[in-house]
N, C-alpha and C positions, 0 to 999 in steps of 0.2 A: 344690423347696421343702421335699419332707417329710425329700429328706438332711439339709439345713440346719438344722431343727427337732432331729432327732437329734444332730446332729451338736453344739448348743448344753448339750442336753440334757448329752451326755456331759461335755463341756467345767466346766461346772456342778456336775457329779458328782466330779468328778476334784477344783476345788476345794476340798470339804472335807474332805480329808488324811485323815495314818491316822489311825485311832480305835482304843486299845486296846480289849483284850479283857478283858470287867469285872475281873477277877481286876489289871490293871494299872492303876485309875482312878486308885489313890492315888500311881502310880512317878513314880522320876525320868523327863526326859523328852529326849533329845538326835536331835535332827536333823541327816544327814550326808552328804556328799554324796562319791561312790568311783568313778573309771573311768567319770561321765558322769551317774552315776545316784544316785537321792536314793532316802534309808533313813530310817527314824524308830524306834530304841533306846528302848523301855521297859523299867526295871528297877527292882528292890527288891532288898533285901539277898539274896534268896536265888534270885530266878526273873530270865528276860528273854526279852523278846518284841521281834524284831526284822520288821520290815514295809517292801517294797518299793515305793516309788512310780513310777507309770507303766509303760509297756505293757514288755515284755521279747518280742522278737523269736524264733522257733524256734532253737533251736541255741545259744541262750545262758543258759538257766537251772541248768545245772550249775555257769558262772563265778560266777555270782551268787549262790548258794548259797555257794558257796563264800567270797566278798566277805561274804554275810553272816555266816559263823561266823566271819573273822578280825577282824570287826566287835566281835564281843559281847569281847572280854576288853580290847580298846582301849578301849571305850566307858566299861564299866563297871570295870577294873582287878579283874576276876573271872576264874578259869578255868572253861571251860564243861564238866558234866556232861556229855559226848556222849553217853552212853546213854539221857539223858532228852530229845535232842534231837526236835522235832516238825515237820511242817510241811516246805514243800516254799519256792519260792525267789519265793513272793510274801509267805511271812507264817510264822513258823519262832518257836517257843517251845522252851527246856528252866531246867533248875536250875544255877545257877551256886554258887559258892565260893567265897569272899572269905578 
């Protein structure tokens, strides 16, 4: 019974998607879905903050990372500052160039 409480609990949790990071309240907003797995692209003319939904399994967050940096210039028609790049392959921000 108390798996099952948890278990609704998470279910629940997961529902309410990503949420940027206040710095992104006012960005565009594109949801995307790559190799299985759904992403949610926040940007402004100068920054982006890309976010991974749902669980990612051991052994697979270096492709993912990766999914998400070829993500950000698609998205936004920006190239990405890598050196400003943050974040690991659940939730990854840097400065882009338009």
């Amino acid at each position: 019974m108390m798996m099952r409480i948890l278990l609704l609990a998470c279910v629940c949790l997961a529902a309410c998607g990503a949420q940027p990071a206040p710095e992104f309240f006012a960005a565009k907003r594109a949801d995307v879905s790559r190799d299985g797995r759904s992403y949610t692209v926040f940007y402004t003319d100068k920054r982006v903050e890309v976010i991974r939904l749902g669980f990612a399994p051991r052994g697979s967050h270096q492709a993912i990372r990766a999914t998400m940096i070829e993500l950000i210039p698609e998205v936004t028609g920006c190239k990405l500052v890598e050196s400003t790049l943050q974040g690991d392959s659940g939730e990854m921000r840097g400065t882009i160039r338009c």
